[in-house]
Structures are given as structure tokens and as C-alpha cells.
C-alpha positions, 0 to 999 in steps of 0.5 A: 477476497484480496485485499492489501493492508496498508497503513493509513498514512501510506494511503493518504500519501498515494491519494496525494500523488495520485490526485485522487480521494482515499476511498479510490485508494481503498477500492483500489487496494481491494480490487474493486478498481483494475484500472491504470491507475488502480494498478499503479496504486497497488504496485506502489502499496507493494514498493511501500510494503517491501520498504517497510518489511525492509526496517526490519533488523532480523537479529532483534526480530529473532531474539525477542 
């Protein structure tokens, strides 16, 4: 079954943007929803995804 994982605080923002409550959010993310908007909210959990991964620093990450 797909799911994106996403942090909460990434999921109350969304619900804020997007006017919507948490739980669209969440069936959203779980592909419950294949709307417009259903598929907007995924492709913002993925810009927000990348975003994170991105703060990674790769050296610190490598030597511990």
C-alpha cells in the first residue's frame, strides 16, 4: 500500500495552505484521494521531502 510519511508539522502546514483539515491531508498522502488537490498535496509532501533531505550535511552524516 503507498504512503508518504511526513511529519506532522508538515501536514498541519499543508492543511493550512490548502483550507483543508488534517485527516484530507492524511487520506491524501495515503492515496485514499486522487483529486486535484489530493495530488497537489502529495507533490508539495515531496518538495517538502526533498527540502528536508537537502539539510542534510553529507560529511557529518558519513563520519558518525
Amino acid at each position: 500500500m503507498k504512503n508518504i510519511l511526513l511529519h506532522p508539522k508538515h501536514k498541519r502546514k499543508i492543511a493550512e495552505d490548502f483550507g483543508v483539515s488534517k485527516q484530507t491531508v492524511d487520506m491524501s498522502l495515503s492515496y485514499v484521494f486522487n483529486s486535484c488537490n489530493a495530488k497537489k498535496i502529495r507533490l508539495i509532501a515531496k518538495i517538502l521531502l526533498i527540502q528536508e533531505a537537502e539539510k542534510i550535511d553529507d560529511e557529518s552524516a558519513i563520519s558518525q
